[in-house]
C-alpha positions as CSV (number, residue, x, y, z in Angstrom):
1,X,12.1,-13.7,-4.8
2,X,14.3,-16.6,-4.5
3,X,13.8,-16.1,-0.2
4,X,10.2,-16.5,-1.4
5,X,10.2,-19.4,-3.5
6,X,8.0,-22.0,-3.1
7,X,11.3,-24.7,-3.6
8,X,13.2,-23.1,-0.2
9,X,10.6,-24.8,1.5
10,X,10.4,-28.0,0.6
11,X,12.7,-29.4,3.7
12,X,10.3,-28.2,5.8
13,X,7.5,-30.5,8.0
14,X,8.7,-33.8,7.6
15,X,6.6,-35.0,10.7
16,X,4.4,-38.3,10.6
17,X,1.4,-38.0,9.4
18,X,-0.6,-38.8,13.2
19,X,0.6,-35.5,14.4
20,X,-0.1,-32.9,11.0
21,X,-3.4,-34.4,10.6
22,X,-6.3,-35.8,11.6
23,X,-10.0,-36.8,11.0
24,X,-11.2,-33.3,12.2
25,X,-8.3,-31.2,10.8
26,X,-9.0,-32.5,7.2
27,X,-12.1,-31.5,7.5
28,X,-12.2,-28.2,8.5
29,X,-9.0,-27.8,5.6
30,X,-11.4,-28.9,3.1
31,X,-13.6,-26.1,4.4
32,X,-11.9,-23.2,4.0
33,X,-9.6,-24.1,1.1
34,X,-12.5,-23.4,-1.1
35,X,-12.6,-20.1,0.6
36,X,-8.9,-19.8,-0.6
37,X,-9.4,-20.7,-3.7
38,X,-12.3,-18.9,-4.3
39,X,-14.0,-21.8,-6.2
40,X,-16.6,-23.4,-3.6
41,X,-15.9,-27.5,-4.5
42,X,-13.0,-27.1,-6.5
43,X,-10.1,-29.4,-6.0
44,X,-7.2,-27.6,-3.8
45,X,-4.1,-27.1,-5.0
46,X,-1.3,-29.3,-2.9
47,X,0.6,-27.5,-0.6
48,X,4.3,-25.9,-1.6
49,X,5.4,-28.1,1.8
50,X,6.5,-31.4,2.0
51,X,4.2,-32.4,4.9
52,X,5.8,-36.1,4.4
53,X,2.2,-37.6,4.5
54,X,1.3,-40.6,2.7
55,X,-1.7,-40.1,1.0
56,X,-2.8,-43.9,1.8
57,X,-2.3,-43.2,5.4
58,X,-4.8,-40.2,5.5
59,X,-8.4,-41.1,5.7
60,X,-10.9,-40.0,3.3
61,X,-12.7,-37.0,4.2
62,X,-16.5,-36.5,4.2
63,X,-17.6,-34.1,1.8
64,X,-17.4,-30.6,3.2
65,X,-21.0,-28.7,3.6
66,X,-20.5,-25.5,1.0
67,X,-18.7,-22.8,2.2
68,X,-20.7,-20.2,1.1
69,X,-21.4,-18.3,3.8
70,X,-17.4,-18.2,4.5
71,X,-17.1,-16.7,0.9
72,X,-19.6,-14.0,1.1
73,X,-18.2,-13.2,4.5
74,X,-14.7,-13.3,2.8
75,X,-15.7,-10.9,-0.2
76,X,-17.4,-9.0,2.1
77,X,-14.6,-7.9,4.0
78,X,-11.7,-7.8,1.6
79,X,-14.5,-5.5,-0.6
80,X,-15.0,-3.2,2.6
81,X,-11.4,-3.1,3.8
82,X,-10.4,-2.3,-0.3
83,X,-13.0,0.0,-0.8
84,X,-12.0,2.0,2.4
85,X,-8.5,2.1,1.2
86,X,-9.7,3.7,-1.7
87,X,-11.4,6.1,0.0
88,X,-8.2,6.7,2.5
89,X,-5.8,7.0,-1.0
90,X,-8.3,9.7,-2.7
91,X,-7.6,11.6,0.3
92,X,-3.9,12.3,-0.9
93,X,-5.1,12.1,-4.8
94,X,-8.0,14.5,-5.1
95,X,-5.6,16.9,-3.4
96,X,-2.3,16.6,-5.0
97,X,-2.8,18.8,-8.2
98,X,-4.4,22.0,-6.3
99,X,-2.2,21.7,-3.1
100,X,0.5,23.6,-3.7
101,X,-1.9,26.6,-5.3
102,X,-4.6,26.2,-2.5
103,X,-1.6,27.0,0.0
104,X,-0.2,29.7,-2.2
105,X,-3.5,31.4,-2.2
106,X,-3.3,31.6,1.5
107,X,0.1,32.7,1.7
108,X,2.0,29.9,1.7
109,X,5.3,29.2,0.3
110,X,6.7,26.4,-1.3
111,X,8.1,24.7,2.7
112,X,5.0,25.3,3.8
113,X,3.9,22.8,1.0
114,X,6.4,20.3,2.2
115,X,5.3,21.1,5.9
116,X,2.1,20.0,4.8
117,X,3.0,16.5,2.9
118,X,5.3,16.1,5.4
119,X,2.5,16.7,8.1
120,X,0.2,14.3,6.6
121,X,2.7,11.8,6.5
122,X,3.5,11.9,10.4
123,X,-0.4,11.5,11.2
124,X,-0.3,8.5,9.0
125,X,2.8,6.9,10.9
126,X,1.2,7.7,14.1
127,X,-1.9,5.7,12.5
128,X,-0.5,2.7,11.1
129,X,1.0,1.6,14.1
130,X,-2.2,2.6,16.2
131,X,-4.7,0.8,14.1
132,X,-2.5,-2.1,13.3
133,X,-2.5,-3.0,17.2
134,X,-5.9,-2.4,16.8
135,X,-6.7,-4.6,14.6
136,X,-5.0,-7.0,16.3
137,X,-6.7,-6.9,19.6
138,X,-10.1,-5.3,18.8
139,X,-11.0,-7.1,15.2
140,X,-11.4,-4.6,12.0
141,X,-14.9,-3.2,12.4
142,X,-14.3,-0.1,14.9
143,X,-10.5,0.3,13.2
144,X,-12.4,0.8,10.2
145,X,-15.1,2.8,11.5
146,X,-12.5,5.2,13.8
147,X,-10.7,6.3,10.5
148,X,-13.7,7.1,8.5
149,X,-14.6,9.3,11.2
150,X,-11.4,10.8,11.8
151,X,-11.1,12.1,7.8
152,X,-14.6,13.1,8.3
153,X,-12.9,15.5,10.7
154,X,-9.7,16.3,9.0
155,X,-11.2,17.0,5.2
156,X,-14.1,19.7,6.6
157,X,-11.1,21.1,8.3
158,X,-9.2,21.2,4.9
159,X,-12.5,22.5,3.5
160,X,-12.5,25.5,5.6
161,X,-8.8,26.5,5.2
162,X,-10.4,29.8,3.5
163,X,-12.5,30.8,6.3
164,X,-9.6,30.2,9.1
165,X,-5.4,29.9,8.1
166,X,-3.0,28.1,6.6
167,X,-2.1,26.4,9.8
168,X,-5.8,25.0,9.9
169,X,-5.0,23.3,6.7
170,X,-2.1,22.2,7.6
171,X,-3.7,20.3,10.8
172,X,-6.0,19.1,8.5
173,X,-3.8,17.4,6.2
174,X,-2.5,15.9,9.4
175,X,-5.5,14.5,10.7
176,X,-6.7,13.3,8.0
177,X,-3.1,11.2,7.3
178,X,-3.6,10.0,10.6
179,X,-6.9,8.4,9.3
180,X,-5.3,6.7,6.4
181,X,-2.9,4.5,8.9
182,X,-5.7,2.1,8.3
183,X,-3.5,1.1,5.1
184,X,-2.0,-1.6,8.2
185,X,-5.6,-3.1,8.6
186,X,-5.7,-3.7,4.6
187,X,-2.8,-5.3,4.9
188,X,-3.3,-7.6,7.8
189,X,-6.8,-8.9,6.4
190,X,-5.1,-10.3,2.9
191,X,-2.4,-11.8,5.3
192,X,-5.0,-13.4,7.7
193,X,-7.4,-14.4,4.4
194,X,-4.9,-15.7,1.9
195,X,-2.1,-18.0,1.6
196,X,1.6,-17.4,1.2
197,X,1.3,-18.8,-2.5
198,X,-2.1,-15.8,-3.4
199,X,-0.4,-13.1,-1.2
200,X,1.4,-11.3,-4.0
201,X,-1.5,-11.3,-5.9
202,X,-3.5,-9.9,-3.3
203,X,-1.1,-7.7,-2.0
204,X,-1.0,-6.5,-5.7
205,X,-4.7,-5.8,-5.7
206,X,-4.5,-3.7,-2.6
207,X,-1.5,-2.0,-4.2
208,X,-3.4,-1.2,-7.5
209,X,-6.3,0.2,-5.1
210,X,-4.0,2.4,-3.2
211,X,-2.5,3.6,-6.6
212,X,-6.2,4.3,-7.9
213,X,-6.8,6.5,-5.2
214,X,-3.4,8.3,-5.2
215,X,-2.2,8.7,-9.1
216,X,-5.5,8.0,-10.6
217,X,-8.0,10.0,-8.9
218,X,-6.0,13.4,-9.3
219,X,-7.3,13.5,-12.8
220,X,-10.2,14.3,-11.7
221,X,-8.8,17.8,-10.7
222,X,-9.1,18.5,-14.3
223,X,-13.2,18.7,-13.2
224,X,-12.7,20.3,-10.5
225,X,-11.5,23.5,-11.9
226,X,-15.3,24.4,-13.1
227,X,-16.7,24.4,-9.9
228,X,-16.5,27.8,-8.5
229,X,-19.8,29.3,-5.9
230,X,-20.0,30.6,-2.7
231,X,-22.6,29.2,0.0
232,X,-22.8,32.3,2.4
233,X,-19.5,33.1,3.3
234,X,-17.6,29.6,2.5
235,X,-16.6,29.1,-0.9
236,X,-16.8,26.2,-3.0
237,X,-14.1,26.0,-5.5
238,X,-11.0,24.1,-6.9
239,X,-9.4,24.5,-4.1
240,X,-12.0,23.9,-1.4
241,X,-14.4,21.2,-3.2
242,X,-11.7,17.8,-2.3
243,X,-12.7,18.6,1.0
244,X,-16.4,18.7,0.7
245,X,-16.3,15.9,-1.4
246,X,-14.4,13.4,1.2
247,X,-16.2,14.3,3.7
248,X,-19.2,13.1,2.1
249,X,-17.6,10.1,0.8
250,X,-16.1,9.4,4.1
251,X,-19.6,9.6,5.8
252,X,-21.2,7.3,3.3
253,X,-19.0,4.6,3.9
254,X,-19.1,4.9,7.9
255,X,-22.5,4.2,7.7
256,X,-21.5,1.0,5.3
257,X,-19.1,-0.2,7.4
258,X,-21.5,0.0,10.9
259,X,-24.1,-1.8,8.7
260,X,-22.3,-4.6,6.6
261,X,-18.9,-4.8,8.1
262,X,-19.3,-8.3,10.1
263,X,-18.3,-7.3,14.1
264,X,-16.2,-9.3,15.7
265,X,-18.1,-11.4,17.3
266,X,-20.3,-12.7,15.1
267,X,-21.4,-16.5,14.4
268,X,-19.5,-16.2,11.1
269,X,-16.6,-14.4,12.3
270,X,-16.2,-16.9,14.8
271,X,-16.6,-19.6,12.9
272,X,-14.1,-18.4,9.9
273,X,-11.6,-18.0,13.0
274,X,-11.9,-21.2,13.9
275,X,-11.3,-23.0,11.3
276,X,-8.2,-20.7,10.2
277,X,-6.7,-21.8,13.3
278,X,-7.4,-25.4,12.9
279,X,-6.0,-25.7,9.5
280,X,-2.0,-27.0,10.2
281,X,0.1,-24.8,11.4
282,X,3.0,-26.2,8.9
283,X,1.2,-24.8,6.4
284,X,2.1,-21.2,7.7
285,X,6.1,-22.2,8.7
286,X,8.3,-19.9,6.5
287,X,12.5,-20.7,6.6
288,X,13.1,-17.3,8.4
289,X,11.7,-18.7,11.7
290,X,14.3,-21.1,11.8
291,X,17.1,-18.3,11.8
292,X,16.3,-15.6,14.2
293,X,19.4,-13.8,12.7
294,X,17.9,-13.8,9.2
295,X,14.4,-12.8,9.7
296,X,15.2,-9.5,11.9
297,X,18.0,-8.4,9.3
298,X,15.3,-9.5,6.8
299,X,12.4,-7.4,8.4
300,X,14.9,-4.4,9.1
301,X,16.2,-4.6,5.1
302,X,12.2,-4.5,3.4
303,X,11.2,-1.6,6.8
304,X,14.2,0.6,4.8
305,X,13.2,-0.7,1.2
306,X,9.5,0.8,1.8
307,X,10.8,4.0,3.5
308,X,13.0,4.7,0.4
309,X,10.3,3.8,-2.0
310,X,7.5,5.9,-0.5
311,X,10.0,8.6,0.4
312,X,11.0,9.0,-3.3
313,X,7.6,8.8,-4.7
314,X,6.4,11.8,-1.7
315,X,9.4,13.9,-3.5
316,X,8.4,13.8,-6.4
317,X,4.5,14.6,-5.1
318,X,5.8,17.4,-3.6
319,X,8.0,19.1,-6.3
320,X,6.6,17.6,-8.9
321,X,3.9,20.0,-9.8
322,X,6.1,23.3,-10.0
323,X,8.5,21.2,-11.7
324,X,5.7,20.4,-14.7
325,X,4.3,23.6,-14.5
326,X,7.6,25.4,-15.0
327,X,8.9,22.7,-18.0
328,X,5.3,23.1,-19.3
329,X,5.4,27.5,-19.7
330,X,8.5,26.7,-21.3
331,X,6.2,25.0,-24.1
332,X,2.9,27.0,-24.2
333,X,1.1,30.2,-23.3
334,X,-1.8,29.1,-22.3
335,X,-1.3,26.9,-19.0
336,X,-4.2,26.3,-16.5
337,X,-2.2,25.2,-13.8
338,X,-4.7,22.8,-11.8
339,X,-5.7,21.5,-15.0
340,X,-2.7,21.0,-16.7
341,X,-1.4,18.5,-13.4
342,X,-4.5,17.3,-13.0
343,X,-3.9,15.6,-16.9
344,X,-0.6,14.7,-16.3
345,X,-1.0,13.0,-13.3
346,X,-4.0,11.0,-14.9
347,X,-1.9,9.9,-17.7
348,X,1.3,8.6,-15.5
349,X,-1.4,7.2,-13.1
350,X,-3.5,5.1,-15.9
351,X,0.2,3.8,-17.2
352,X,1.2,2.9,-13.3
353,X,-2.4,0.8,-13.3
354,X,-1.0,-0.6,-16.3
355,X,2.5,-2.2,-14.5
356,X,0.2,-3.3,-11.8
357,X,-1.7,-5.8,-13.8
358,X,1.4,-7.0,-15.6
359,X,3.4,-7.8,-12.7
360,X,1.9,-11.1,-12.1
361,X,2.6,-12.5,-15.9
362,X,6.1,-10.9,-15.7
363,X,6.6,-13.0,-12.3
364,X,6.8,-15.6,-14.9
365,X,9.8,-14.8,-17.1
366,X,11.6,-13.1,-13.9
367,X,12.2,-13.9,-10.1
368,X,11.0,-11.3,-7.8
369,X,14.2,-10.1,-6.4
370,X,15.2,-9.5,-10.0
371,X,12.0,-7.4,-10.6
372,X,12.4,-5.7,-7.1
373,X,16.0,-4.8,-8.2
374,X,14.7,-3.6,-11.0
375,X,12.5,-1.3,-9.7
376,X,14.9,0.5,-7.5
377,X,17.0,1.1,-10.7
378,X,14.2,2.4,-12.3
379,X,13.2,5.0,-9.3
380,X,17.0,6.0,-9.1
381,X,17.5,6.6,-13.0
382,X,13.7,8.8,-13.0
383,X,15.7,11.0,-10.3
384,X,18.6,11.8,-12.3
385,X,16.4,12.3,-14.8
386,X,14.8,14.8,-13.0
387,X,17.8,17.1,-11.8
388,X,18.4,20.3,-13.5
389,X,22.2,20.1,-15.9
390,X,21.0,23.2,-17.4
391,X,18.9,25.0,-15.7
392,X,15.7,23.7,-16.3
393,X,14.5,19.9,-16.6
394,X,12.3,20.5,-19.5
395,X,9.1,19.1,-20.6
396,X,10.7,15.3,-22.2
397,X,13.0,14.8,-19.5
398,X,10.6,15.8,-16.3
399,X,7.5,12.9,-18.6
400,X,10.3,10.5,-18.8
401,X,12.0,10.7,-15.3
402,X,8.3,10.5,-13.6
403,X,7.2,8.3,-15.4
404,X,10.4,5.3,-14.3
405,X,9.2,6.8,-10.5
406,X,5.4,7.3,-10.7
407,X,4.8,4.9,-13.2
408,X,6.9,1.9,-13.3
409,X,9.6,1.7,-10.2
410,X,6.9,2.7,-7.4
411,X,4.1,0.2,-8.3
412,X,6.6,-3.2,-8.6
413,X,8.7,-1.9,-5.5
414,X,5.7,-1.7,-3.1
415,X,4.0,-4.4,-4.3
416,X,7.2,-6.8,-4.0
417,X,8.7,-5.3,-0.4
418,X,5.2,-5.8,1.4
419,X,4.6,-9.1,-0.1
420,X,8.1,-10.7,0.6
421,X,7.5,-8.7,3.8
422,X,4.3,-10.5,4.7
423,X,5.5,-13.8,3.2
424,X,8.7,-13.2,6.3
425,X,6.3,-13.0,9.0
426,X,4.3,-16.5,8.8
427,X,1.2,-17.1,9.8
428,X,1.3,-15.2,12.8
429,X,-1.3,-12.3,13.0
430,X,0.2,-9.2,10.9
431,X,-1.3,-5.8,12.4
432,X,0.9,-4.1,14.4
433,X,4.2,-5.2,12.0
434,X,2.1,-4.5,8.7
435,X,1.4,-1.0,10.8
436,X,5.4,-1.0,11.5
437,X,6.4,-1.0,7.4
438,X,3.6,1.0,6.9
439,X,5.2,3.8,8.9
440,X,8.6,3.2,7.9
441,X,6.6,4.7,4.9
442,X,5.3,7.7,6.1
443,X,8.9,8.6,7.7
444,X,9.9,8.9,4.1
445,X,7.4,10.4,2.9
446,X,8.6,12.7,5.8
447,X,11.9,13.1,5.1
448,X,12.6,13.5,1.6
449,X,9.8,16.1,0.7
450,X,12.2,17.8,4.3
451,X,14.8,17.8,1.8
452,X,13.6,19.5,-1.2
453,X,12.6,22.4,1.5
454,X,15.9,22.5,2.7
455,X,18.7,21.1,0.0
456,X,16.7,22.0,-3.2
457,X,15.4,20.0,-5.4
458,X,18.6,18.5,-7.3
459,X,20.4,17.8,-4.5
460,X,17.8,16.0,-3.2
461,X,17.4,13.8,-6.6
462,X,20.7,12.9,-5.9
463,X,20.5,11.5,-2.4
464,X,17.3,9.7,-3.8
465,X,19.4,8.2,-6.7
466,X,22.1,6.7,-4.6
467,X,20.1,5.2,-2.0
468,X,18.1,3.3,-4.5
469,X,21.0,2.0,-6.4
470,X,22.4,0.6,-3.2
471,X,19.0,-0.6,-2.7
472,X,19.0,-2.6,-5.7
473,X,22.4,-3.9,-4.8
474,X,20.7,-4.9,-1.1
475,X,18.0,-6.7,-2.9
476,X,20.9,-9.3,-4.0
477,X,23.2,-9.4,-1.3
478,X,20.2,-10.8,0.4
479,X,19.1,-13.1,-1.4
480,X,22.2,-14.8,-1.8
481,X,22.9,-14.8,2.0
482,X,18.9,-16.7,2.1
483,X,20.5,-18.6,-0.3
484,X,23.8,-19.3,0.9
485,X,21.9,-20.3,4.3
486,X,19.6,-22.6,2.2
487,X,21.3,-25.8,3.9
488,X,19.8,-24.9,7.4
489,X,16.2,-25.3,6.0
């Protein structure tokens, strides 16, 4: 975005060279770039600030020993932290196409549904926030750990929903939200590990993992659907198997992260702090901590940007699958309900991956506050796609209006509001605000699947329309009031 860009920085730093750098400084940068730039002995790319240091002035370094150990650990985390947020997403995913059925089966109505996306959504806001302080004061590890255990908990819970009631399951969906919160943690390790420049990309990644877990993962529903046995008294079916499943998946990677996750302590960990806190702090200095003004308005604008995103993207989770099935009847006999959403969430997921991996090259052609506009135009049009002129929405109309939400306006938006977000906050250590947006998040996806419960789902469209076109207008106003405050910088 043009609040982003690499050329509002430029005025920055312009210190003597004595007090950016030193014999000792350079040398420990020259360590860990490599880390950055993942390519151990590759020449580093120069700095988007002018530090105002004369390159004459600067002593040669020594050559720097190999930072291999600092890249393993480096892969090694980001892998855990990823493949945990994975595991976290498929929690929501795996559930999604046999939810509203599993709590129909038990009595349920259609609130009761929102009730429980809803509820799983306000254990994931209490979460965020809790593990992003965490993280900050205690290190990853037992963040990491604590959640895995905690979905343990919540999916046997959602598991035995047959056996107990429909309030069981929806305390499970609860708990095991709360366990996802570690979305925060994600978050603040690619702040801490990359530079402002690799942030959208990383942020991108995580982004495409979360999306993996939540829009890809739900086609495999469709497989689901076959299983169908009793052991003793607790069956083991469409409904019931997600929750067998995660909690074995869950377990597994507990015992991964105990084993492999580095604690924080360690003689690597250490040392990899060290020499992230050596490196110059200039190199961390955004514009927004020159205006106080700018960065809270700023922080406040992306915390509402998120909240409408996710909030929009939970409604359409939420109605989405009677919606289908409904427009589907309307065009076949022979519906399999689980099956059929199952498919079509696949398809809309494996086209969302898609806009993931293009967003980088189309950073090229387009700033990032036009593509962040852009997005929200997209999520608004899907809903008006999605209301009901006639009476029904029908089959073309329901593919199309999804697919601008599910498939193109939801994975730009989130990627784009939490990296300008993180690209705001600096260098400082992100945790509790990462855990701050992240619940923003969850209050949506709190909120709007409320509405469909209690306005219908048209009216509630609507609301979602409007407040992403004036999102898309808030995206500009601003940037140009970053830009008309350029001068200060």
């Amino acid at each position: 975005m043009a609040f982003s860009s690499p050329k509002n920085f430029r005025k920055f730093g312009r210190r003597s060279s004595s007090s950016l750098l030193n014999d000792t400084l350079t040398k420990n940068a020259e360590h860990f770039e490599p880390l950055l730039a993942f390519e151990n002995n590759a020449p580093v790319e120069e700095s988007h600030l002018d530090l105002g240091v004369n390159s004459d002035d600067v002593p040669e370094p020594e050559p720097a020993p190999p930072s291999v150990v600092n890249r393993k650990l480096f892969w090694l985390k980001m892998g855990i932290v990823m493949l945990t947020l994975f595991i976290a997403e498929s929690s929501r995913g795996l559930v999604v196409p046999s939810l509203f059925l599993y709590i129909s089966s038990l009595g349920g109505d259609p609130r009761m549904v929102g009730i429980a996306v809803g509820g799983f959504s306000v254990g994931r806001l209490v979460g965020g926030v809790l593990f992003g302080w965490w993280f900050n004061r205690f290190g990853g590890k037992l963040a990491l750990a604590c959640c895995l255990l905690v979905s343990v908990i919540g999916n046997i819970l959602y598991a035995l929903g047959p056996v107990t009631n429909i309030y069981v399951l929806i305390l499970s969906r609860i708990i095991t939200g709360f366990s996802t919160g570690i979305l925060s943690v994600v978050r603040a390790v690619i702040a801490e590990m990359t530079t402002t420049e690799q942030r959208t990309k990383f942020m991108a990644l995580s982004s495409a993992v979360q999306f993996l877990g939540f829009a890809i993962v739900p086609g495999a529903g469709a497989l689901l659907v076959y299983i169908d046995f009793n052991i003793g008294a607790l069956p083991i079916d469409q409904f019931t198997s997600p929750g067998y499943i995660l909690t074995f998946i869950n377990a597994i990677m507990f015992v991964v992260v105990m084993i492999f996750y580095p604690p924080l302590k360690s003689n690597d960990e250490i040392q990899l702090k060290e020499v992230i806190a050596q490196i110059p702090k200039d190199t961390q200095v955004t514009p927004f901590q020159s205006n106080r003004r700018l960065l809270m308005v700023g922080i406040a604008t992306f915390i509402a940007f998120n909240l409408i995103g996710r909030g929009v993207l939970a409604l359409l989770e939420t109605v989405g699958a009677p919606v289908f099935l409904d427009a589907w009847g309307e065009t076949t006999d022979d519906v399999d309900p689980v099956q059929d959403t199952a498919s079509m969430m696949l398809g809309l997921g494996v086209a969302g991956l898609v806009v993931y991996f293009l967003i980088e090259p189309v950073r090229r052609f387009l700033t990032e506050e036009q593509l962040l506009a852009g997005s929200f135009v997209l999520i608004g049009s899907g809903s008006l796609f999605l209301i009901r002129y006639n009476g029904s929405v029908g089959l073309a109309r329901f593919i199309v209006g999804a697919a601008m939400i599910w498939s193109l306006g939801s994975p730009i938006s989130q990627t784009l509001v939490i990296s300008a977000f993180s690209k705001m906050l600096g260098g400082k250590p992100q945790g509790t605000m990462m855990g701050w947006i992240g619940s923003a998040g969850s209050i949506g996806r709190i909120v709007f699947p409320f509405l469909s419960g209690f306005l219908g789902n048209d009216l509630s469209f609507i609301i979602s329309a409007i407040v992403c076109f004036i999102s898309a207008g808030g995206v500009f106003a601003y940037s140009y009031w970053v830009k008309k405050n350029r001068s200060v910088y």
